[in-house]
VEXDREN-2710 file (C-alpha; in Angstrom, 1 decimal):
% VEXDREN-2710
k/r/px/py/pz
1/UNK/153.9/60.8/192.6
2/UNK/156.7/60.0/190.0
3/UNK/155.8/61.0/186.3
4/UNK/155.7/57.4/185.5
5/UNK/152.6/57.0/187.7
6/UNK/151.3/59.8/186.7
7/UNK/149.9/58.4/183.7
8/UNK/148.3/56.0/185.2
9/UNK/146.8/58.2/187.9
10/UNK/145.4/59.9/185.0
11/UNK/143.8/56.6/183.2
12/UNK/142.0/55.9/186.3
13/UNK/139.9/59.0/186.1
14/UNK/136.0/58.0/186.1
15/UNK/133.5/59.1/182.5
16/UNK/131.6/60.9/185.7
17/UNK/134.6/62.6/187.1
18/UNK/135.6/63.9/183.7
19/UNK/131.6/64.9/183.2
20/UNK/131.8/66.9/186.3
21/UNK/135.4/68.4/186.0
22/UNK/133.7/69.6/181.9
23/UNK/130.9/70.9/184.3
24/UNK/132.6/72.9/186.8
25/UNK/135.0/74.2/183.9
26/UNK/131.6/75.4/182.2
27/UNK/130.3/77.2/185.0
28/UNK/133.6/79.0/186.1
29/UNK/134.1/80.1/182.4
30/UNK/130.5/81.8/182.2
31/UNK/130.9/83.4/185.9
32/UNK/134.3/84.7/184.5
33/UNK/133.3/85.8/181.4
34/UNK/130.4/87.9/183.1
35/UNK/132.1/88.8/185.9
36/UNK/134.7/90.5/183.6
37/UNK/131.7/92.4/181.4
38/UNK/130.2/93.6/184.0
39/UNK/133.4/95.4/185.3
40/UNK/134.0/96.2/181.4
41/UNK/130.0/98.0/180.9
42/UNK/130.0/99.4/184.1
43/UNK/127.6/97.2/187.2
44/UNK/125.9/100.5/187.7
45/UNK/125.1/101.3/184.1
46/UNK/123.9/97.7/183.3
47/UNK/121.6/98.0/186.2
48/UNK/120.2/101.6/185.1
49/UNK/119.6/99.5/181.4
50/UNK/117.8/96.4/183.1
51/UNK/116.0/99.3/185.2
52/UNK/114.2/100.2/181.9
53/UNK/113.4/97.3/180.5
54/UNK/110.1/97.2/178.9
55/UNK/108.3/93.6/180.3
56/UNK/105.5/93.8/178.0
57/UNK/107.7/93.1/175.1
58/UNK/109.8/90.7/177.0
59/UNK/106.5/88.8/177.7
60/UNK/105.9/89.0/173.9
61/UNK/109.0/87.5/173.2
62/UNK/108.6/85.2/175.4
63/UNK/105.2/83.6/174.0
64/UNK/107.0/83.8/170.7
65/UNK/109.5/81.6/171.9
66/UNK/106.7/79.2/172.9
67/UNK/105.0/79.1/169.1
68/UNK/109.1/78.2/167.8
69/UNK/109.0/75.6/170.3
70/UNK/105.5/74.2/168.5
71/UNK/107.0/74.9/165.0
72/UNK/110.5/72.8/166.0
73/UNK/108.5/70.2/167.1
74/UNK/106.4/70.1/163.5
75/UNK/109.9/69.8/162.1
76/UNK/111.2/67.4/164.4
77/UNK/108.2/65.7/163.8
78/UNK/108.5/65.4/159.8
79/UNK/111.9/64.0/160.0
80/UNK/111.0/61.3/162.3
81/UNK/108.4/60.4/160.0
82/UNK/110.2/60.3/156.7
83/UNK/112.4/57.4/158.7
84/UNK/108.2/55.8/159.4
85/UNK/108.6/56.8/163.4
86/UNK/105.2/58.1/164.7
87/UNK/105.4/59.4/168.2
88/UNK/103.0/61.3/169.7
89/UNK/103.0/65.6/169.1
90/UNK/102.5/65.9/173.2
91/UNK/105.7/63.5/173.8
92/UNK/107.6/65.7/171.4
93/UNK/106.9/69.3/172.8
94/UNK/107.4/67.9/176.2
95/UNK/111.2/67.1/175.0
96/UNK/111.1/70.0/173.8
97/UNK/110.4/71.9/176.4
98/UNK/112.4/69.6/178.9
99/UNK/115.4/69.8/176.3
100/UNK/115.4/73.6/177.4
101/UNK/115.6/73.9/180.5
102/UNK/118.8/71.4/180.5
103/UNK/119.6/74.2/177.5
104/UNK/119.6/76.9/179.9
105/UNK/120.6/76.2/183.2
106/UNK/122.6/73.4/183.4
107/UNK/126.6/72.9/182.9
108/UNK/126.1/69.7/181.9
109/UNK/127.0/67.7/178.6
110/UNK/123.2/66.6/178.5
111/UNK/122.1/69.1/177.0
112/UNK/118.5/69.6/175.9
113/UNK/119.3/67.7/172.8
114/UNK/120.7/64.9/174.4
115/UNK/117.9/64.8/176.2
116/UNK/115.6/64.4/173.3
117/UNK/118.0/61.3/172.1
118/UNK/117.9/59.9/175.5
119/UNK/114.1/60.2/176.5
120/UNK/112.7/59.4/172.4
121/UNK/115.3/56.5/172.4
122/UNK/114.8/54.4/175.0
123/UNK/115.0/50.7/173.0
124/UNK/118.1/50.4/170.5
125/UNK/115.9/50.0/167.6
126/UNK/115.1/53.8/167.9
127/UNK/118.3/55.4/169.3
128/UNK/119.9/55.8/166.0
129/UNK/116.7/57.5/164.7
130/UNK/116.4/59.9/167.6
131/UNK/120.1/61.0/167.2
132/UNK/119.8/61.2/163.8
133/UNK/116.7/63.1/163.2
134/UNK/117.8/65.4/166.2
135/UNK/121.2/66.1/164.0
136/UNK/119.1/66.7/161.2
137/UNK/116.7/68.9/163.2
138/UNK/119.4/70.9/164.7
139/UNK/121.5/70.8/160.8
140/UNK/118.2/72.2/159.1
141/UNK/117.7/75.0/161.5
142/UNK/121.3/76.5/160.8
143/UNK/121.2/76.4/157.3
144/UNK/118.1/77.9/156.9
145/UNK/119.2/80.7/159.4
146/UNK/122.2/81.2/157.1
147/UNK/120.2/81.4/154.0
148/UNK/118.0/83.9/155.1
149/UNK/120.6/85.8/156.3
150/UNK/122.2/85.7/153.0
151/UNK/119.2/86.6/151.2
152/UNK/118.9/89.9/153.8
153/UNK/122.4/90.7/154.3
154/UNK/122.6/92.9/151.1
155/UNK/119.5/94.8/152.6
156/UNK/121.2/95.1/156.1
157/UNK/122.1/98.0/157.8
158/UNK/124.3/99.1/160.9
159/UNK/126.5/96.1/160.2
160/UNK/130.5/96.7/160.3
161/UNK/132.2/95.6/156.8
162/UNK/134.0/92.8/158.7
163/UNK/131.0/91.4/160.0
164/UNK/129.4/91.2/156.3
165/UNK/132.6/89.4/155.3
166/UNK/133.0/87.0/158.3
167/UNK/129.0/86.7/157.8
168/UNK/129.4/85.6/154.1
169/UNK/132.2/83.3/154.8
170/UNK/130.5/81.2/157.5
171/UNK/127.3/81.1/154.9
172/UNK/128.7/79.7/152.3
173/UNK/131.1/77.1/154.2
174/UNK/128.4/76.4/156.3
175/UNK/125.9/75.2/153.1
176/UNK/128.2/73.7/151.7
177/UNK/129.1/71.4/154.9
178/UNK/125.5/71.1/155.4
179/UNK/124.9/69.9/151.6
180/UNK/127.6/67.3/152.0
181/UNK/126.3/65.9/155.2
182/UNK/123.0/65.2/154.1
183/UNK/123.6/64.2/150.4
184/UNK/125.6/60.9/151.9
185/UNK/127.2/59.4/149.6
186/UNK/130.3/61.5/149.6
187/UNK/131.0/61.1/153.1
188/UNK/130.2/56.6/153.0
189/UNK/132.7/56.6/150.2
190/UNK/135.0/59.0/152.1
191/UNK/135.2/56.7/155.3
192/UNK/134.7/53.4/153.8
193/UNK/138.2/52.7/154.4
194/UNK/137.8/52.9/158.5
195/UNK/137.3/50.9/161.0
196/UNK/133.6/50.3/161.8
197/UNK/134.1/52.2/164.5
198/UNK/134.8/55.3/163.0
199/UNK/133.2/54.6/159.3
200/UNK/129.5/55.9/157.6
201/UNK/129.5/53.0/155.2
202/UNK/128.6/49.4/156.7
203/UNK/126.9/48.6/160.2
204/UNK/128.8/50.2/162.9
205/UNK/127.5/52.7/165.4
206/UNK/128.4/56.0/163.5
207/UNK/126.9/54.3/160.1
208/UNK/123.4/53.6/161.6
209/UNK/123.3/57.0/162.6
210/UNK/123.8/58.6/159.4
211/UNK/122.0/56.2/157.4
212/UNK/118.9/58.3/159.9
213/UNK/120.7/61.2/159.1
214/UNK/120.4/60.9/155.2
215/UNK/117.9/58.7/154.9
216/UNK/114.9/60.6/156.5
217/UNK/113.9/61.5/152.6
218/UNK/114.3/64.8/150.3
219/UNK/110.3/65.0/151.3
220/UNK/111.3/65.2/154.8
221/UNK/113.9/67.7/154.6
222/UNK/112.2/70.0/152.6
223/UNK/109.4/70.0/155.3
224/UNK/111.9/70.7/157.3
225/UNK/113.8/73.8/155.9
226/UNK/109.9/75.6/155.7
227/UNK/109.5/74.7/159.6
228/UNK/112.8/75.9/159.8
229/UNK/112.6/79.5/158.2
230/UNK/109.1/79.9/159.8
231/UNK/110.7/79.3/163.5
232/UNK/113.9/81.2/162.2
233/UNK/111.9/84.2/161.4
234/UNK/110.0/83.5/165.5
235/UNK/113.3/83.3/166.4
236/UNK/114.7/86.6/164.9
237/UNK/111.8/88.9/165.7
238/UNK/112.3/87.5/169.3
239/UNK/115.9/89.2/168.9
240/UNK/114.6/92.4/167.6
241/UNK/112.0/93.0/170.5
242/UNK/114.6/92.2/173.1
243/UNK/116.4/94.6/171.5
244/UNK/113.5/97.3/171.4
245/UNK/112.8/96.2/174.8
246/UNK/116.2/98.1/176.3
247/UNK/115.6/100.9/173.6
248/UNK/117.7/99.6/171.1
249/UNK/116.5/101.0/167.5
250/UNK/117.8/98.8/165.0
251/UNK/116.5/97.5/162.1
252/UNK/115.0/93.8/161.8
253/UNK/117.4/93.0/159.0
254/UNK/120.1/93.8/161.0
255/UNK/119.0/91.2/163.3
256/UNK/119.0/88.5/160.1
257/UNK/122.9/88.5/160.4
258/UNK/123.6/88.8/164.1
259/UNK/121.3/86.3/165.1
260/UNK/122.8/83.2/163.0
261/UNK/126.5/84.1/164.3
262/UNK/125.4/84.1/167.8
263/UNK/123.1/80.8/167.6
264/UNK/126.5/79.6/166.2
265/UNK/129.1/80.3/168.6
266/UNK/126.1/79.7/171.5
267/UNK/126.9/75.7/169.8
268/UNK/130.4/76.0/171.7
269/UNK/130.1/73.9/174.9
270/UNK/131.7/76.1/176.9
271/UNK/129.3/78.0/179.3
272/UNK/125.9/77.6/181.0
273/UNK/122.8/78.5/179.2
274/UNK/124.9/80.7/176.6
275/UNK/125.4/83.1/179.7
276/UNK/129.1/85.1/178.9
277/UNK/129.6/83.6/175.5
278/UNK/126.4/85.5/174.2
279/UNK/127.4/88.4/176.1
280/UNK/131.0/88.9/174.1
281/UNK/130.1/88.0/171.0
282/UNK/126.5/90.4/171.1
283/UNK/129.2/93.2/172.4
284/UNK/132.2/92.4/169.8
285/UNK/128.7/92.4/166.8
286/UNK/127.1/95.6/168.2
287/UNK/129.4/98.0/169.4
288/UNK/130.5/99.1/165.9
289/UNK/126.9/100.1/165.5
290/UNK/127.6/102.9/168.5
291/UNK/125.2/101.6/170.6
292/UNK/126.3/101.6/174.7
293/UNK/127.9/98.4/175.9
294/UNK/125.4/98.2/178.6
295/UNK/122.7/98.5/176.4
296/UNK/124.0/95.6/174.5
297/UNK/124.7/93.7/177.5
298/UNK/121.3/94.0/178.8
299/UNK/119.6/92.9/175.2
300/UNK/121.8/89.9/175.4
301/UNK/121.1/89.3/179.0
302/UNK/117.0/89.8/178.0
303/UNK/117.3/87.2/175.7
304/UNK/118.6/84.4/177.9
305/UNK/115.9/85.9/180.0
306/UNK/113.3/85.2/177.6
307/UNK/114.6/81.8/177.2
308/UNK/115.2/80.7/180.5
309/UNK/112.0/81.9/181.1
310/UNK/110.7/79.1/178.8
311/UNK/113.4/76.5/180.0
312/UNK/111.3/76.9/182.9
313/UNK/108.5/75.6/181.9
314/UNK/110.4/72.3/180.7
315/UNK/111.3/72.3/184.5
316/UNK/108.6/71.9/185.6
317/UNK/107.4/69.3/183.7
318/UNK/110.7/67.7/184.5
319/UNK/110.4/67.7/188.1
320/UNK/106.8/66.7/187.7
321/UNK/107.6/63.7/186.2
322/UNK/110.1/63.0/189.0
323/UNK/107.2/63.3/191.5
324/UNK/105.0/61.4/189.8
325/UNK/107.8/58.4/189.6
326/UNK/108.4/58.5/193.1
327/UNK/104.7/58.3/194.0
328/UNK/104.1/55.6/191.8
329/UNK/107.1/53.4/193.0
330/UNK/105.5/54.0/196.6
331/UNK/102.3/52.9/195.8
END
């Protein structure tokens, strides 16, 4: 092939061949990037820590993780409403809990919150709603999770001076970002001057979806932010019993700073379920405290436990679903 055809080779590759190359690029990075730690902690070592788990408390977390899926979907819920959409609590949980299983084991770019967009808006009239409240959903969470973590880190102990720093940094650019996107009126006035393809302001695509995004009502996101620090607070404590589980003894304040960086980088599409890219980032966070590395690899490995475990459930449900489809197109 000459390198004038080799453009065009290139422009001929398919949306699902790109999807599946992103895929398989996923899943090699994550088998890589555990596949090195374990030759880093020691196989052996990591093994002896998984050996001692405590299941009990793994099984508590994992019930916890069920009561945040019910407080997401109150919050998911509230935004929905504040744009007059009413579906029901049951069809929300079930995305939900569909949303993580894609979450945790697949490599693919529908992830569980694409999912939720895809399954809530099926007719046009509610697609821009679903994406937007699901931005707003997802927007909400983090912001809350860096506030509280603000609020503690003062209080926090174990933590290594440059993690306060890069903490504080991502905190306050973070709200800030998160203050602009849903105040509005900045960012219309910003990209008025765009095509509609690419502008807030007007009818296009992008524009209907913010106008869900900042539209859902100061009464909405307020609801919001409370479900969010309520399943923030779930979601921490699940953090700190995994980490009692392997015999970790660290405080639960400590856990209101590590948790928001790693939910952060986790938001990098580039492995499956979190699996590597939680891993390096819990060991580059905890090793300053003198913990062992495979103690930290098994707490991080515990928690994608825990939540797998739930993803699971969403699986179920999933393939049920699938069944029952068949069956009725049968009959």
């Amino acid at each position: 092939m000459t390198l004038s055809q080799r453009p065009e080779a290139l422009s001929r590759v398919t949306p699902g061949r790109r999807r599946l190359l992103g895929n398989l690029l996923r899943t090699a990075l994550s088998a890589v990037a555990l596949a090195v730690l374990f030759r880093q902690v020691g196989g052996q070592d990591l093994l002896s820590a998984l050996r001692r788990v405590d299941l009990r408390l793994l099984a508590l977390a994992w019930c916890l993780f069920l009561i945040g899926d019910v407080i997401r979907v109150f919050r998911w819920r509230a935004l929905l409403r504040g744009l007059g959409l009413r579906p029901s609590f049951g069809l929300l949980f079930k995305l939900y809990l569909v949303g993580g299983f894609f979450n945790s084991f697949l490599p693919s770019g529908f992830g569980g919150d694409v999912v939720r967009v895809l399954e809530l808006g099926r007719d046009a009239e509610n697609r821009s709603a679903a994406l937007g409240t699901v931005v707003v959903d997802r927007l909400t969470g983090i912001l809350s999770l860096l506030l509280m973590g603000l609020v503690v880190l003062p209080f926090a102990r174990g933590l290594a001076p440059w993690v306060r720093r890069l903490f504080a940094g991502v905190a306050v650019a973070g709200g800030i970002a998160g203050a602009v996107l849903l105040q509005g009126r900045l960012l219309r006035r910003a990209t008025a001057f765009l095509p509609p393809q690419l502008s807030l302001e007007g009818q296009g695509k992008p524009a209907q979806v913010y106008a869900a995004v900042s539209g859902c009502g100061s009464r909405a996101i307020w609801l919001a932010l409370l479900f969010s620090t309520l399943f923030n607070a779930t979601n921490v404590t699940i953090h700190w019993l995994c980490a009692r589980a392997v015999g970790m003894d660290l405080s639960v304040s400590f856990f209101f700073v590590v948790v928001p960086l790693l939910s952060l980088a986790l938001l990098l599409p580039i492995s499956v379920g979190g699996l590597g890219a939680r891993d390096w980032v819990g060991q580059m966070l905890l090793v300053p405290t003198g913990l062992a590395e495979p103690t930290i690899a098994a707490w991080t490995l515990s928690v994608w436990a825990v939540t797998a475990g739930a993803g699971l459930v969403g699986g179920v449900i999933y393939l049920w679903q699938g069944v029952s489809g068949l069956m009725r197109r049968e009959t």
